[in-house]
N, CA, C and O atoms as a CHARMM CRD file, in Angstrom:
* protein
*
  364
    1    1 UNK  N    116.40500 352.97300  44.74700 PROA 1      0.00000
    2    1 UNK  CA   116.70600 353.83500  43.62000 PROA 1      0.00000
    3    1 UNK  C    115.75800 353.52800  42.46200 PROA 1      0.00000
    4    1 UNK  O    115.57600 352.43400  41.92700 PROA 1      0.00000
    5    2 UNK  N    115.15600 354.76600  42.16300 PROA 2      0.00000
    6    2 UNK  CA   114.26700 354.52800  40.52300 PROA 2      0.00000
    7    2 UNK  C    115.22000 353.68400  39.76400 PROA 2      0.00000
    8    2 UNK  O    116.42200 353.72400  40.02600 PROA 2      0.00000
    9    3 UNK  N    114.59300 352.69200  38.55300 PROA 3      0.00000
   10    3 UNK  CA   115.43700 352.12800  37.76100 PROA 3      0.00000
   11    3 UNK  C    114.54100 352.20500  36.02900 PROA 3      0.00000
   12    3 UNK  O    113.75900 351.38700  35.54500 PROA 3      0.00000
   13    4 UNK  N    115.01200 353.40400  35.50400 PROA 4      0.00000
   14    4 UNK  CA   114.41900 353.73500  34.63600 PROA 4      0.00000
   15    4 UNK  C    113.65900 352.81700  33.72400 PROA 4      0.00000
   16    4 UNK  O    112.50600 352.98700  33.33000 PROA 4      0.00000
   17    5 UNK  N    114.54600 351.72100  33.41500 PROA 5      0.00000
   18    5 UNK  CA   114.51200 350.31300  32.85200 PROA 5      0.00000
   19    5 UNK  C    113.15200 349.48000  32.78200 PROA 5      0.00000
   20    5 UNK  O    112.34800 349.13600  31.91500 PROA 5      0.00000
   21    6 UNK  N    113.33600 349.32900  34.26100 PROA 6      0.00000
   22    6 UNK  CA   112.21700 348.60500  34.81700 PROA 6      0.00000
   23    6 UNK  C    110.84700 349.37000  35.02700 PROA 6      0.00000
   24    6 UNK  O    109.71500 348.91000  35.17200 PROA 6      0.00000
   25    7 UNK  N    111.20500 350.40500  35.00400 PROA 7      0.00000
   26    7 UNK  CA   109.77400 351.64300  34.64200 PROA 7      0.00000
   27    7 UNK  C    108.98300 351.58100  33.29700 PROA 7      0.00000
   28    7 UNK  O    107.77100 351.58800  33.08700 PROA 7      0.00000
   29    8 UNK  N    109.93400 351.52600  32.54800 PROA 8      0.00000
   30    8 UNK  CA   109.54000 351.23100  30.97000 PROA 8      0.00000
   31    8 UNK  C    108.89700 350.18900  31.20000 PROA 8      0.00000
   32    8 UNK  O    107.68600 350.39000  31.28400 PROA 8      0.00000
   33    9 UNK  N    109.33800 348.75800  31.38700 PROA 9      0.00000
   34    9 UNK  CA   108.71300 347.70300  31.28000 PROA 9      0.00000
   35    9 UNK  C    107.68600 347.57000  31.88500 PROA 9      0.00000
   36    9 UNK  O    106.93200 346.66700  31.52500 PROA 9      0.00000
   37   10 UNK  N    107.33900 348.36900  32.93100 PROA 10     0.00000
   38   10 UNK  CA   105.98100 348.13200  33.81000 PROA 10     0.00000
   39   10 UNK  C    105.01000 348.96200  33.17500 PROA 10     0.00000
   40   10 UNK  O    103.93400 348.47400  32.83200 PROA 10     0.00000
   41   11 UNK  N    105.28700 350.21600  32.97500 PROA 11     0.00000
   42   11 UNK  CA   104.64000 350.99700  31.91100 PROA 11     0.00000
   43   11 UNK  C    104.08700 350.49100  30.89000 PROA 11     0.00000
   44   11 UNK  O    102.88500 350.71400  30.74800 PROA 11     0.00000
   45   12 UNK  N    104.75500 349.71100  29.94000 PROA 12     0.00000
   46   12 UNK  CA   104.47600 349.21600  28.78300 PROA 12     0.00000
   47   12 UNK  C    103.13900 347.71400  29.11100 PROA 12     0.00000
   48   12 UNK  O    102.10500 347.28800  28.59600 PROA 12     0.00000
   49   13 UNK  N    103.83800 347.47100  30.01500 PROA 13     0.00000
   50   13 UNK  CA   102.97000 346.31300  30.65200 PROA 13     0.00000
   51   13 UNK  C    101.08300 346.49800  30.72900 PROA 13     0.00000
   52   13 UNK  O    100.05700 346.13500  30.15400 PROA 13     0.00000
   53   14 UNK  N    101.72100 347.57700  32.22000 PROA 14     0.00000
   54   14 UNK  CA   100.34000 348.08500  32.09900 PROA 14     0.00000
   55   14 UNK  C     99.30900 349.44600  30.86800 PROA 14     0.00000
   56   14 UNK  O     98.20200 349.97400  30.96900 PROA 14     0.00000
   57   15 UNK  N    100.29900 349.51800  29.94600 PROA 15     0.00000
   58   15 UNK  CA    99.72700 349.84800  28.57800 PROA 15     0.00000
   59   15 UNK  C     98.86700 348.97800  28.13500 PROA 15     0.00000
   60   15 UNK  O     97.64100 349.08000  28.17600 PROA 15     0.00000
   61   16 UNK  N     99.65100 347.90100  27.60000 PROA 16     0.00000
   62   16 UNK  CA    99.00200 346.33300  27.31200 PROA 16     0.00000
   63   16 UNK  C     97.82200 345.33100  27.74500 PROA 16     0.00000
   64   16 UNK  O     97.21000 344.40300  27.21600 PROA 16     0.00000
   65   17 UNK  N     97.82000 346.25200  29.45200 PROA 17     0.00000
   66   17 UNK  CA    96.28900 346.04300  29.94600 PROA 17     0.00000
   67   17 UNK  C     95.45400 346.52200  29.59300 PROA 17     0.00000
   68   17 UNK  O     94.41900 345.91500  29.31700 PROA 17     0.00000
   69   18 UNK  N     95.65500 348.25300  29.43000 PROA 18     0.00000
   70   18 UNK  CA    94.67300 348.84800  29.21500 PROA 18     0.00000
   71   18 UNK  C     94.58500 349.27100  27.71900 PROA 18     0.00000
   72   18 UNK  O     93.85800 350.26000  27.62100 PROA 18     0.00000
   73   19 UNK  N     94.99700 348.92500  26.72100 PROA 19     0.00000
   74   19 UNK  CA    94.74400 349.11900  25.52700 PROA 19     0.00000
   75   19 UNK  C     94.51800 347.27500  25.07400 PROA 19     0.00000
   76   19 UNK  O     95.11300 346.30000  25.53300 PROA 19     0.00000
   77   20 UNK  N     93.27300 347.35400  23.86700 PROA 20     0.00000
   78   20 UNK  CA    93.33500 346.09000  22.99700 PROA 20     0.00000
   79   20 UNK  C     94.47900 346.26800  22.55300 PROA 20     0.00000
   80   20 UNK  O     95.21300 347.25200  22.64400 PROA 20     0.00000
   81   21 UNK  N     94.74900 344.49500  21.66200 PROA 21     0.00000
   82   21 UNK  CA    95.86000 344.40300  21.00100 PROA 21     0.00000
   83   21 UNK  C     96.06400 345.25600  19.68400 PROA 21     0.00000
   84   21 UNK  O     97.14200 345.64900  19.23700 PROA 21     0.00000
   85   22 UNK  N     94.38300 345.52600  18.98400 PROA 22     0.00000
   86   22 UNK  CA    94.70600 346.47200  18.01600 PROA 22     0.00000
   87   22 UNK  C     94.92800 347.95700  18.71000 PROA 22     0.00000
   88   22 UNK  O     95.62600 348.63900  17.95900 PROA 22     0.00000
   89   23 UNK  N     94.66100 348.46400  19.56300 PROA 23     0.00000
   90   23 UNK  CA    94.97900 349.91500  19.85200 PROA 23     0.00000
   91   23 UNK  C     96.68700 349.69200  20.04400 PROA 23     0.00000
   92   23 UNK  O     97.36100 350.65000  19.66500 PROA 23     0.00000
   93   24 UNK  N     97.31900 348.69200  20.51600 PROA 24     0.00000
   94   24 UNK  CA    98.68600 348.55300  20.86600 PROA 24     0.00000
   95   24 UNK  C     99.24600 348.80300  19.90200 PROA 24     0.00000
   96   24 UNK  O     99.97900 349.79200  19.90900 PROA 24     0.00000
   97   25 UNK  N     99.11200 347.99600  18.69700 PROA 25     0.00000
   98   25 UNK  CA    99.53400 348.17500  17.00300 PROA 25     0.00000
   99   25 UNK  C     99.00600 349.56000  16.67600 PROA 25     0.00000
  100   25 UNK  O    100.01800 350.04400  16.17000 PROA 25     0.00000
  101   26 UNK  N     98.31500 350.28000  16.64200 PROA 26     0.00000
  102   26 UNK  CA    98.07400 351.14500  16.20600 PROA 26     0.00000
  103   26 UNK  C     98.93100 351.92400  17.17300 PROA 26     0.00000
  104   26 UNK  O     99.57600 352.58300  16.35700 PROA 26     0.00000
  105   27 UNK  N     99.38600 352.30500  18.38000 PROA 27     0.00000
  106   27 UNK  CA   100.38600 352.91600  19.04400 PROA 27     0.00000
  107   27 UNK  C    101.38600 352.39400  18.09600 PROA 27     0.00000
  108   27 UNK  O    101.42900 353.05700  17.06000 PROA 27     0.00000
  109   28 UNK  N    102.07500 351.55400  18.13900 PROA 28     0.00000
  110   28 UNK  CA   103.59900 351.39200  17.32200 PROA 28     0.00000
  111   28 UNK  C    103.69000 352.20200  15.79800 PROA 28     0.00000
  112   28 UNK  O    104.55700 352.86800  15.23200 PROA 28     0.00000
  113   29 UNK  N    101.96400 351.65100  15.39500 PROA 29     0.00000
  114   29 UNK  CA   102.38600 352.16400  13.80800 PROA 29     0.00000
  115   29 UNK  C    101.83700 353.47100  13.44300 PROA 29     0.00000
  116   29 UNK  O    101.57700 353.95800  12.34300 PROA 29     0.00000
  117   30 UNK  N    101.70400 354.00500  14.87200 PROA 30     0.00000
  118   30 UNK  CA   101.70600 355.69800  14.79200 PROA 30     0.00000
  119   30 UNK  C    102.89100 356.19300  14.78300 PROA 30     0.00000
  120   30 UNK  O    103.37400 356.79100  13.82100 PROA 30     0.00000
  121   31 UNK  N    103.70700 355.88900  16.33800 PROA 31     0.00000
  122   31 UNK  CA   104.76700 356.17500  16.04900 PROA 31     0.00000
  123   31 UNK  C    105.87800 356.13100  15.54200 PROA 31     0.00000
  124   31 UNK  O    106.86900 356.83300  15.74300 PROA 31     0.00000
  125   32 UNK  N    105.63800 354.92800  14.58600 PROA 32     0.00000
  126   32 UNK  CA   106.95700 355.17100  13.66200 PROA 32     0.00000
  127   32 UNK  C    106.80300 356.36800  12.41800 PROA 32     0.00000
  128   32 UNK  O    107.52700 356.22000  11.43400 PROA 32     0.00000
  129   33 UNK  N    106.04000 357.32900  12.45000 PROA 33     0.00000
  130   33 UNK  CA   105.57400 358.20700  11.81600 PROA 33     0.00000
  131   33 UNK  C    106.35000 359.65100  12.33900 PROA 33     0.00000
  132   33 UNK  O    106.42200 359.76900  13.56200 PROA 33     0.00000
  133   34 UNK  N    106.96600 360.81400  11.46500 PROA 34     0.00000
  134   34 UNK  CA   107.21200 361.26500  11.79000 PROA 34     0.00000
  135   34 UNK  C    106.42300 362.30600  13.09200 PROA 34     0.00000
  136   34 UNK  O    107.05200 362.76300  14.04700 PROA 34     0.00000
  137   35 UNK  N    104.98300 362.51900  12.85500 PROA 35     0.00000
  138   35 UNK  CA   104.19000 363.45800  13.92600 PROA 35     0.00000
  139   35 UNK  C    104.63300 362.97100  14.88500 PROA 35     0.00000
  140   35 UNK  O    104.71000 363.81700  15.77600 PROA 35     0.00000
  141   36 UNK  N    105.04100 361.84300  15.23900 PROA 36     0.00000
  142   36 UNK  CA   104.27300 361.47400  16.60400 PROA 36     0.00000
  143   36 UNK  C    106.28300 361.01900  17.03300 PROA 36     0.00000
  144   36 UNK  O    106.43300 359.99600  17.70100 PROA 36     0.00000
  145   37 UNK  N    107.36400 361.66500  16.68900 PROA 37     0.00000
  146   37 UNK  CA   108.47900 361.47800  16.95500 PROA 37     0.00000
  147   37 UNK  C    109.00900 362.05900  18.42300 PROA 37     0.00000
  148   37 UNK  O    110.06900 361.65400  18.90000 PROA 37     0.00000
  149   38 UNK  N    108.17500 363.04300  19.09200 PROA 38     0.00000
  150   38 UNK  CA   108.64000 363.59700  19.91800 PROA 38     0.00000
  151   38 UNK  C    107.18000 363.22800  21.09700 PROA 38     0.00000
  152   38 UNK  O    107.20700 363.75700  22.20800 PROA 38     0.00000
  153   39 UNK  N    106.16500 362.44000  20.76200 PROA 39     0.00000
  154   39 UNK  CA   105.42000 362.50600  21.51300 PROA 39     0.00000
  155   39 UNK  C    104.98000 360.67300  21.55900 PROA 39     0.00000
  156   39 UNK  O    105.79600 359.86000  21.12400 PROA 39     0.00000
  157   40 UNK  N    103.94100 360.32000  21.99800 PROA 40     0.00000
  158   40 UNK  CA   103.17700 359.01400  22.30800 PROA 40     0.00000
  159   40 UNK  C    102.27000 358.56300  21.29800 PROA 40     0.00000
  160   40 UNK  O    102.00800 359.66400  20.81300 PROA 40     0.00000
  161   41 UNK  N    101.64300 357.80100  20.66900 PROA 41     0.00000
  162   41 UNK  CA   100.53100 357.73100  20.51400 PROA 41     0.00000
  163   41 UNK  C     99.86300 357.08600  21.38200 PROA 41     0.00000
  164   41 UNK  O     98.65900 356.95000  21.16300 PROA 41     0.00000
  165   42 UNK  N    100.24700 356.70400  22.19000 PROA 42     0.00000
  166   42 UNK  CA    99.41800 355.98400  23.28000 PROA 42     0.00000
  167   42 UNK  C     98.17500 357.44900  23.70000 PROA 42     0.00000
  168   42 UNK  O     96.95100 357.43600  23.57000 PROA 42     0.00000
  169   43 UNK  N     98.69700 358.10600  23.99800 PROA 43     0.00000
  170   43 UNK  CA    97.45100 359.38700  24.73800 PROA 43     0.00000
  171   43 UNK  C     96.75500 359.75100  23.61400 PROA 43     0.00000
  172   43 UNK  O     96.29400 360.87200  23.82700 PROA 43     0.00000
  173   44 UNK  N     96.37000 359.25800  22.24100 PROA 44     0.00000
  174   44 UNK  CA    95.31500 358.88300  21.47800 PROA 44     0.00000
  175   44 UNK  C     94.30900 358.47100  22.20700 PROA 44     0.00000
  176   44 UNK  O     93.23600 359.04600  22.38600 PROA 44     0.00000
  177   45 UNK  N     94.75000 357.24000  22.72000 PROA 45     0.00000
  178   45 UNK  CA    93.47500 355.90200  23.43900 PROA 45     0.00000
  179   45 UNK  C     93.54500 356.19000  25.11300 PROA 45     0.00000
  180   45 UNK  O     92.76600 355.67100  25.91200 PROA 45     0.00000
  181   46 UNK  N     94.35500 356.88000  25.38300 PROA 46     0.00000
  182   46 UNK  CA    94.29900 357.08000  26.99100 PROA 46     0.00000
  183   46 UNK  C     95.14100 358.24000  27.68000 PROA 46     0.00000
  184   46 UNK  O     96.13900 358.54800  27.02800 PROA 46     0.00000
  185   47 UNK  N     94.98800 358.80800  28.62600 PROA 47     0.00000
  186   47 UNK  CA    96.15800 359.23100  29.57500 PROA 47     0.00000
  187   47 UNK  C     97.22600 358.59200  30.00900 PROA 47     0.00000
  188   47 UNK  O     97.32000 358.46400  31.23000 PROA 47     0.00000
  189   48 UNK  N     98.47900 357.93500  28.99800 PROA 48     0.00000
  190   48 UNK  CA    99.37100 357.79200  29.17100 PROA 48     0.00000
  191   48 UNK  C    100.02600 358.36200  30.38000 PROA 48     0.00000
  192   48 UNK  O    100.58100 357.54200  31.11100 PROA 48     0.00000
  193   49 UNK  N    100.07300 359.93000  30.81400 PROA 49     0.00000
  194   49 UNK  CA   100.68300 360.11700  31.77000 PROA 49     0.00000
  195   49 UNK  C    100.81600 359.81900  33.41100 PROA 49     0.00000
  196   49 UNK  O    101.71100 360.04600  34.22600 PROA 49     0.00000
  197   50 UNK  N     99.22600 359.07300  33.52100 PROA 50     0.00000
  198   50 UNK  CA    98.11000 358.52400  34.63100 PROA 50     0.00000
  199   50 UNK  C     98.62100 357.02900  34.35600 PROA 50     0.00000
  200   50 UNK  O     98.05500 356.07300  34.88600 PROA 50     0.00000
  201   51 UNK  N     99.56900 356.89700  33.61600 PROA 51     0.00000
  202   51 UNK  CA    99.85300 355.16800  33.10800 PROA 51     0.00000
  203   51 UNK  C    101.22300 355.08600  33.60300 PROA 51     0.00000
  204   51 UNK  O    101.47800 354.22500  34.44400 PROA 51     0.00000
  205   52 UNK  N    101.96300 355.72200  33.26700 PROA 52     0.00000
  206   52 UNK  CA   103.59700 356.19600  33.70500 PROA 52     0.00000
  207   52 UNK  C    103.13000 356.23400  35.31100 PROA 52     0.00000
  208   52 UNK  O    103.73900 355.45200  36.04100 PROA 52     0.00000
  209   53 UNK  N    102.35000 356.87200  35.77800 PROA 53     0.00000
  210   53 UNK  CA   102.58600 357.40200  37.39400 PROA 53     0.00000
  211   53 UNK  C    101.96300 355.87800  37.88300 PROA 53     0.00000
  212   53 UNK  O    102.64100 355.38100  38.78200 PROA 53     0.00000
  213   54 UNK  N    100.79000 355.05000  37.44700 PROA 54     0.00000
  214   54 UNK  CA   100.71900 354.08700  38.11600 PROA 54     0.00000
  215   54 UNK  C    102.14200 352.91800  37.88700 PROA 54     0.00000
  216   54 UNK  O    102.52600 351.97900  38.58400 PROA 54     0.00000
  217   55 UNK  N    102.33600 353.13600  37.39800 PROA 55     0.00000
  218   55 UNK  CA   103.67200 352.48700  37.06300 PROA 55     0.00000
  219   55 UNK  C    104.86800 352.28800  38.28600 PROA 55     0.00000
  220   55 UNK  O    105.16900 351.38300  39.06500 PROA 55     0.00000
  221   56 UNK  N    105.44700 353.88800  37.94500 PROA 56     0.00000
  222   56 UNK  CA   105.84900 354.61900  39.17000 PROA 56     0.00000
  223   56 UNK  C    105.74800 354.10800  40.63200 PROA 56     0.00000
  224   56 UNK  O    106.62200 353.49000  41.23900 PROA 56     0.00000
  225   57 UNK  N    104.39200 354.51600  41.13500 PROA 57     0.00000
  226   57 UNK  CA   104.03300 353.84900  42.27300 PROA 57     0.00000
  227   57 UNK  C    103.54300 352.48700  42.44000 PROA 57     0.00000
  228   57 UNK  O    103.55600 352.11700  43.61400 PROA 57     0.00000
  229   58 UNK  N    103.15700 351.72300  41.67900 PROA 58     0.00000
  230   58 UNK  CA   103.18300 350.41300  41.46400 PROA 58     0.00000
  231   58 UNK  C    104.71400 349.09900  41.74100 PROA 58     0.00000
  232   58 UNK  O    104.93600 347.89700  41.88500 PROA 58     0.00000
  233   59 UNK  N    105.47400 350.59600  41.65700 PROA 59     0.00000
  234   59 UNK  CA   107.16500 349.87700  41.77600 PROA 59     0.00000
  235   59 UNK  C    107.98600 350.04500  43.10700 PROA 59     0.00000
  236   59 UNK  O    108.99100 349.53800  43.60500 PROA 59     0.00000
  237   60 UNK  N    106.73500 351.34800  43.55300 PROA 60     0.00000
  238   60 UNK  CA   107.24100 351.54600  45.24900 PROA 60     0.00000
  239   60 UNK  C    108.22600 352.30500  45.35000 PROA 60     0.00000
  240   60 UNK  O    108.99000 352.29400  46.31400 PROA 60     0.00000
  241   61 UNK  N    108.34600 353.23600  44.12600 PROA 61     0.00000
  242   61 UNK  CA   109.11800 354.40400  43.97100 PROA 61     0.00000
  243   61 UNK  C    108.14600 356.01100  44.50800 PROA 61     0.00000
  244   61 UNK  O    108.31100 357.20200  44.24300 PROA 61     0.00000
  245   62 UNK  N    107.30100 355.37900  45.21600 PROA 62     0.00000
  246   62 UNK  CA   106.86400 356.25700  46.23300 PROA 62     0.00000
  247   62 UNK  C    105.36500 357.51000  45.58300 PROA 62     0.00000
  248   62 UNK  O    104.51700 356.89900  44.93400 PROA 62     0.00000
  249   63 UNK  N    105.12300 358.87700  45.72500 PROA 63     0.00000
  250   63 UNK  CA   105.01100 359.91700  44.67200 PROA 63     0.00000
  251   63 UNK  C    106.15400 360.42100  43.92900 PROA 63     0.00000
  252   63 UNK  O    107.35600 360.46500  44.19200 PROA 63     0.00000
  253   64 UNK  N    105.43800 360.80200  42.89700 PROA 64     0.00000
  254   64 UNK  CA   106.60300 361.59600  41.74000 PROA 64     0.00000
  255   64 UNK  C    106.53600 363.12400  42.05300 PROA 64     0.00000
  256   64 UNK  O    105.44800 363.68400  42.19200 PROA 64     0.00000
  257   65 UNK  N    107.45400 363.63400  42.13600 PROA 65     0.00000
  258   65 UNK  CA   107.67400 364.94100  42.64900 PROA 65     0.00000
  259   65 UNK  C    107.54000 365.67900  41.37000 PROA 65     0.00000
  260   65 UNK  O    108.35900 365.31700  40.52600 PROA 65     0.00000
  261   66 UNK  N    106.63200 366.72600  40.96100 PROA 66     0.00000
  262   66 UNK  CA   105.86000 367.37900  39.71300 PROA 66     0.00000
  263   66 UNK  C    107.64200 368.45200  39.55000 PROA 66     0.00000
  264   66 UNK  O    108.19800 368.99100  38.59400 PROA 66     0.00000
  265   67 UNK  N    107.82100 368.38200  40.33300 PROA 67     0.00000
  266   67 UNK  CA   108.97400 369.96200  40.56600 PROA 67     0.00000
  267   67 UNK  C    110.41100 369.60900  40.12500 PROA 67     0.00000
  268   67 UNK  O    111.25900 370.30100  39.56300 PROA 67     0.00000
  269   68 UNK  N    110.43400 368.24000  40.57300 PROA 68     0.00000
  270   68 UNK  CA   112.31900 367.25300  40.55000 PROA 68     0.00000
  271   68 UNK  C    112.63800 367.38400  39.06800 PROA 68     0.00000
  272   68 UNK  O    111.87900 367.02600  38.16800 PROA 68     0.00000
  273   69 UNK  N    114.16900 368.08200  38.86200 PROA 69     0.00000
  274   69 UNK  CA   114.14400 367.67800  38.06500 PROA 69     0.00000
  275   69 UNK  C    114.48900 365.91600  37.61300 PROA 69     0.00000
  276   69 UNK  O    114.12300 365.22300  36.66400 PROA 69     0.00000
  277   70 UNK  N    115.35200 365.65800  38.79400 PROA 70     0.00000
  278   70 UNK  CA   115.77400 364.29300  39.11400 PROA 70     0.00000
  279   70 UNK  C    114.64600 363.14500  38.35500 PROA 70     0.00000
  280   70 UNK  O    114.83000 362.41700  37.38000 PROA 70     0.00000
  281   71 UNK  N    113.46700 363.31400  39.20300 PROA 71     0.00000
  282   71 UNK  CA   111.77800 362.62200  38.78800 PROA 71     0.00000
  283   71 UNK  C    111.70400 362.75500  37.35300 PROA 71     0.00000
  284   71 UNK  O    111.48900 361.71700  36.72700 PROA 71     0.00000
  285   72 UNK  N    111.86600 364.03100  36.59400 PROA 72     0.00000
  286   72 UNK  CA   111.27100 364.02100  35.38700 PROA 72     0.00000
  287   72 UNK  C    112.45100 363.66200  34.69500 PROA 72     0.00000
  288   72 UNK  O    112.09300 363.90400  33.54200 PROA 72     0.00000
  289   73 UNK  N    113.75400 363.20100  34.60100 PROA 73     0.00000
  290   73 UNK  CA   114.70800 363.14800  34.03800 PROA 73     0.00000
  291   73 UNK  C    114.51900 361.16200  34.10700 PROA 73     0.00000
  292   73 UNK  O    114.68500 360.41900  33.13900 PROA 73     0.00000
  293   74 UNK  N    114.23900 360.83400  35.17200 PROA 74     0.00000
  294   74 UNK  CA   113.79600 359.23900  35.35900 PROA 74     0.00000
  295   74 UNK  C    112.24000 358.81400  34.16200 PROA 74     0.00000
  296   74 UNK  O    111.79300 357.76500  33.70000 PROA 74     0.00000
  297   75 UNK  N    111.89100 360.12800  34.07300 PROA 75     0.00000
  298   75 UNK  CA   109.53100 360.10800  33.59700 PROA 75     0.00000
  299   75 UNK  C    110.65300 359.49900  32.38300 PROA 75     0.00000
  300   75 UNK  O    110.74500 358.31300  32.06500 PROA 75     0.00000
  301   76 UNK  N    111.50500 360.69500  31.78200 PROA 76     0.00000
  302   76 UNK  CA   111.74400 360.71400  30.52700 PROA 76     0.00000
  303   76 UNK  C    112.38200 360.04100  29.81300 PROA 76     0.00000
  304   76 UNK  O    112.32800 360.27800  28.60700 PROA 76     0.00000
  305   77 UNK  N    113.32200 358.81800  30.37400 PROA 77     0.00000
  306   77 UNK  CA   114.00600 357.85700  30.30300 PROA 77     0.00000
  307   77 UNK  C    113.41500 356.69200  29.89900 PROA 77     0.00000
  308   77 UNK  O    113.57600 356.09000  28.83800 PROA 77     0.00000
  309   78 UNK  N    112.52500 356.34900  31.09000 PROA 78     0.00000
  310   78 UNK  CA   111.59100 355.73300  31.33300 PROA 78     0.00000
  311   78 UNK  C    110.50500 355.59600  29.89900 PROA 78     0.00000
  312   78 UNK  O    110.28600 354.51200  29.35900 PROA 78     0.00000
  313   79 UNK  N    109.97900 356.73700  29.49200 PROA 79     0.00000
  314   79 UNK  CA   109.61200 356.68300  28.30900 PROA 79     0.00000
  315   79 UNK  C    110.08300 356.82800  26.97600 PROA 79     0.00000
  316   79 UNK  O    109.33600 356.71700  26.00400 PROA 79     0.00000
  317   80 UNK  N    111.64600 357.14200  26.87800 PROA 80     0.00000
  318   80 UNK  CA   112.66400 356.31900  25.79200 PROA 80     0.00000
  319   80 UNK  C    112.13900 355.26600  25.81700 PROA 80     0.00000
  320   80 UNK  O    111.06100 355.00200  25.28300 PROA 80     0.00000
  321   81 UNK  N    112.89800 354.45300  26.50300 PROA 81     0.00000
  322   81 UNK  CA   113.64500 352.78100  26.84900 PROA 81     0.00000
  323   81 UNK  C    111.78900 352.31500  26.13700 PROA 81     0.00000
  324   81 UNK  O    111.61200 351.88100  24.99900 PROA 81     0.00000
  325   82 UNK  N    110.98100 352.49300  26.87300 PROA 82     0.00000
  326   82 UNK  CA   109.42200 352.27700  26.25400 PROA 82     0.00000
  327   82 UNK  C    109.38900 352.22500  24.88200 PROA 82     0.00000
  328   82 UNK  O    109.25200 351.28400  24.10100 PROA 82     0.00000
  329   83 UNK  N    109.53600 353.37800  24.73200 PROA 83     0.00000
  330   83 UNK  CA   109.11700 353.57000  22.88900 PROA 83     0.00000
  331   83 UNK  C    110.46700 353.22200  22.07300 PROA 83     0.00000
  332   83 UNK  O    110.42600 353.15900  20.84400 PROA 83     0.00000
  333   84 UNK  N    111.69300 352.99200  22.80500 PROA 84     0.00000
  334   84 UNK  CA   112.54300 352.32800  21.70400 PROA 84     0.00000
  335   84 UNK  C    112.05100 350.73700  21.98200 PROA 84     0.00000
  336   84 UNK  O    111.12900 350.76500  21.16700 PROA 84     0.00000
  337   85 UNK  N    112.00900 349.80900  22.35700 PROA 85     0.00000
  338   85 UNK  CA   112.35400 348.71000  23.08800 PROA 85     0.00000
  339   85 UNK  C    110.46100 347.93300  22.32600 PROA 85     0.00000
  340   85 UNK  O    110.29400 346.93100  21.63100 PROA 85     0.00000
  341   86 UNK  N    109.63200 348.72000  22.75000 PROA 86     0.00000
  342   86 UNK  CA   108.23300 348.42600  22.75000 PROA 86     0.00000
  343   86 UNK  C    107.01300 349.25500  21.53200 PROA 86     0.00000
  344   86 UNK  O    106.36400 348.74300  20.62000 PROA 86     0.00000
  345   87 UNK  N    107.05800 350.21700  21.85100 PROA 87     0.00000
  346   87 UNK  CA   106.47000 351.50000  21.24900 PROA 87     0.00000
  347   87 UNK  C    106.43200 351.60200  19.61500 PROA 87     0.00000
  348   87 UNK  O    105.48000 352.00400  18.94700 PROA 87     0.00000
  349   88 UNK  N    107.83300 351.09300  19.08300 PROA 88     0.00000
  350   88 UNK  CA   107.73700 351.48000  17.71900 PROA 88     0.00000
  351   88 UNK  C    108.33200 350.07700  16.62300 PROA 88     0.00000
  352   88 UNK  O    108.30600 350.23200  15.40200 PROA 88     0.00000
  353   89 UNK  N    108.81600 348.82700  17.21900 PROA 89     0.00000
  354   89 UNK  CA   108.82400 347.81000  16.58500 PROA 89     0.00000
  355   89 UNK  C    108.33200 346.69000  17.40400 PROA 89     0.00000
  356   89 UNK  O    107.85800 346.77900  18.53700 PROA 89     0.00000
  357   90 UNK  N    108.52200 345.47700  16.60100 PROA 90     0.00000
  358   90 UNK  CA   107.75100 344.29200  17.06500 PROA 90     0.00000
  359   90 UNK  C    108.13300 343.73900  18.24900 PROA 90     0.00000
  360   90 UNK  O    109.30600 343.65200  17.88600 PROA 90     0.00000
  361   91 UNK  N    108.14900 343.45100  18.95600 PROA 91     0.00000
  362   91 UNK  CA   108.87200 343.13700  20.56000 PROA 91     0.00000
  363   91 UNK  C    108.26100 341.02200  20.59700 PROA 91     0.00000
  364   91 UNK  O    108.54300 340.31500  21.56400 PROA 91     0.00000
């Protein structure tokens, strides 16, 4: 079973690879800004969404089905738990 949880954390993880520590800070202290309330700043510095899917399959939750709503209801969770937890204060 997907575990939204643990999606976030791998996500965020491999964020942390691929962004410096200042692009990371600059993700948080974008989004605590209202623009960026409904979206990332991470896809500033990268394809975030190519970051979520290695994630994804990195966890052996297989392909993500573009169509599920099931899949995108896990994407979207997944990137809560992220941006509350990581994304927008000091962790």
């Amino acid at each position: 079973m997907t575990d939204p949880s643990a999606l976030a954390e791998k996500f965020v993880k491999l964020l942390r690879r691929d962004l410096t520590p200042a692009e990371f800070e600059q993700v948080r202290q974008r989004n605590a800004t209202p623009e960026y309330e409904k979206c990332c700043a991470s896809h500033d510095f990268l394809d975030a969404n190519m970051t979520m899917q290695e994630a994804w399959t990195s966890l052996g939750y297989g392909e993500i089905d573009p169509g599920s709503e099931t899949d995108a209801y896990i994407w979207n969770c997944a990137w809560d738990l992220a941006r509350e937890r990581h994304l927008l204060t000091e962790d």
